[in-house]
Residue, then its C-alpha position, 0 to 999 in steps of 0.5 A: x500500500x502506498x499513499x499520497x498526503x493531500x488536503x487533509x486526506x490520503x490518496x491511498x493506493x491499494x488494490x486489495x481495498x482492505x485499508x477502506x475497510x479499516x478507514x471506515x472502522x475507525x470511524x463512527x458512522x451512523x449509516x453508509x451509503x454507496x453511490x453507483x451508476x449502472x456500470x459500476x454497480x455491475x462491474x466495480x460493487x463486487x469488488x467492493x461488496x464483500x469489504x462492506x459487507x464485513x461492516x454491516x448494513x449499507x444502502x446502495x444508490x444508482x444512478x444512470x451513467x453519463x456526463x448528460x446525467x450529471x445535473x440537479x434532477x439527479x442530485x435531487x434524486x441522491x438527496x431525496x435517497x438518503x433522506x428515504x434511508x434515514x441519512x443524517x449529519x454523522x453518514x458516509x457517502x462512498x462514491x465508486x464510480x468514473x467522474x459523473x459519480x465522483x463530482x455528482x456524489x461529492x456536491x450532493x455530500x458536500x450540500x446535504x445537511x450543509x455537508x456529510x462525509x464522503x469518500x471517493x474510490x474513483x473506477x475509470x483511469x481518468x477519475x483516478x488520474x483528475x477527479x481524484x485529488x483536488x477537492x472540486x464537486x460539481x453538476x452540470x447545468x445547460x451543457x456548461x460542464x461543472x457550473x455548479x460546484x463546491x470546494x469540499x475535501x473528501x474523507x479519502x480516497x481509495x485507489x485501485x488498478x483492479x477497476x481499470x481491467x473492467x474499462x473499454x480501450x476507449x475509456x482508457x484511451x479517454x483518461x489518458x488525455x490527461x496524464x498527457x496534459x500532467x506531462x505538458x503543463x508540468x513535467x517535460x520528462x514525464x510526457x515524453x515517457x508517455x507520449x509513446x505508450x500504449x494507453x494498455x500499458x499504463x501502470x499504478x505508477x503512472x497513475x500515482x505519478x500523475x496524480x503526484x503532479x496534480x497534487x504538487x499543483x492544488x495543494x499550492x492553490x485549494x481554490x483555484x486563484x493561480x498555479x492551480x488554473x494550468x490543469x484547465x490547459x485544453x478545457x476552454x474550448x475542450x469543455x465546449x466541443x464536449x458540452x456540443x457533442x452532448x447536446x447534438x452527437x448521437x455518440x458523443x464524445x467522452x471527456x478526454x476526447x474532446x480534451x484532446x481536441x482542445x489541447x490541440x487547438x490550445x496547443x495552437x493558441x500557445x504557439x501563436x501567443x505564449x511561446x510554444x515552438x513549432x517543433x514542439x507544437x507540432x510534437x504535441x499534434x502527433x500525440x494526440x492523433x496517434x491516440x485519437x481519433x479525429x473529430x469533424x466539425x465544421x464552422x457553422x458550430x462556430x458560434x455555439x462553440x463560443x457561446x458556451x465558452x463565454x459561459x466559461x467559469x475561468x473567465x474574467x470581465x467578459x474574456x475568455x480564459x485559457x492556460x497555454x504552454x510556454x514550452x512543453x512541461x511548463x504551462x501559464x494562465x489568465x491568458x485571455x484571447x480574443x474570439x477571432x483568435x479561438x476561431x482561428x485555432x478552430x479552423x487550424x485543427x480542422x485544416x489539420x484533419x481535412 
């Protein structure tokens, strides 16, 4: 077993989960409960049933899968549960689940009875790599991705690379967005040990290594006021494309996926704006494409695209706000760009993938 000291938690590390067992032991709960999503309830609670059943009773909540549940009628429902079960001040809430679980379950423990604990175990490789560490809840409101949300610290969190056997390759190939971005914005080294890996490859110590970086960054800025805003490189435009995709693709597309096209489009943006070389632009172009597949807009969606940037919760006087690399490994925020400007990234990725 290994751990990661955060903010005032463990990012414990072990795939037997018998330190969850004795985490909950040593605490007095009045009652537990488990927030799954069909998914997880199937796949990830079997795992997980026979260490709580050793604790006694537990009540179980599900919920559908997918970022277009992640909003208040959901939430709604997960309050009125626990108030059904008996929930009060003293009661456990354990998120097992991808990020829809981990940041839907975190707000509604952060909010009901102005707050109860919780716990996450986080069971896909982007929850255990980003919604893992940090201390953010959220809901999703009109399509605008994470507008509603708190800055609640969970009780700990549990980490174990058994979920990830249970994962498609393109859920993992969508979490491995973002251990690329940890190595863009923060540890040169890093993203070129994994720029070339198969995603299948991907180890504990990868995610422990990616999780580390995070850590470095929240822990210096909890709320978000500085250093902490370069994890939003690629989530500007990246957080439209997805929030579009959600509204009008019959498949739509997952997190890391649209990420990805952001990073590219950023990736842009930073080389135009704040210094990123060509060489190591175009570097960046070939990792995403040789991990994801391309994805087709064209510029009617334009103004939609912005529209939902403009509602971007990282902006600031009516401008919109990115992270941009300066070179590979190191990242710069409140860098506020134009709209013909993001137009034009626009357009570069889609000249790129014509």
């Amino acid at each position: 077993m290994q751990f990661i000291e955060s903010l005032g938690y463990q990012v414990v590390f072990d795939d037997s989960l018998q330190s969850l067992k004795t985490f909950i032991q040593e605490r007095n709960y009045s009652k537990i409960f488990v927030l799954v999503d069909r998914n997880t309830n199937d796949n990830c609670m079997p795992v997980v049933q026979p260490i709580l059943a050793e604790l006694g009773n537990y009540d179980v909540i599900e919920v559908d899968p997918g970022e277009e549940n992640k909003n208040i009628d959901f939430c709604i429902g997960v309050w009125k549960t626990m108030l059904d079960f008996g929930a009060d001040r003293h009661s456990l809430l354990i998120n097992l689940g991808g990020g829809v679980v981990t940041d839907m379950g975190g707000f509604a423990a952060s909010t009901f009875k102005r707050g109860i604990d919780f716990i996450q175990i986080p069971t896909t490789l982007l929850s255990q790599v980003d919604a893992s560490v940090g201390g953010k809840t959220g809901i999703d409101l009109d399509n605008y991705k994470n507008i509603i949300g708190t800055f609640t610290q969970p009780q700990a969190v549990f980490i174990a690379s058994v979920f990830l056997k249970t994962l498609e390759r393109r859920q993992l190939v969508s979490g491995f967005a973002e251990v690329i971005k940890h190595g863009l914005i923060f540890d040169g080294a890093y993203y070129n040990k994994v720029k070339n890996l198969d995603v299948s490859a991907i180890t504990t110590e990868h995610v422990k290594h990616s999780v580390g970086v995070k850590n470095t960054v929240i822990t210096q800025d909890p709320t978000e006021k500085g250093l902490r805003k370069i994890l939003n490189f690629g989530h500007t435009i990246g957080h439209a494309i997805e929030g579009y995709s959600l509204l009008h693709d019959e498949h739509s597309l997952l997190h890391g996926e649209a990420i990805a096209v952001g990073m590219i489009c950023e990736g842009y943006l930073s080389h135009k704006l704040n210094g990123l070389s060509l060489e190591e632009l175009e570097d960046l172009i070939t990792t995403f494409r040789n991990n994801f597949a391309d994805y087709q807009f064209d510029d009617s969606i334009d103004h939609e695209l912005l529209s939902l940037m403009n509602n971007d919760k990282k902006n600031h006087s009516n401008q919109i706000g990115f992270a941009l690399l300066n070179k590979i490994g190191s990242c710069d925020y409140d860098i506020f760009v134009t709209e013909d400007l993001i137009i034009e990234s626009l357009d570069f990725y889609r000249n790129l993938i014509a």
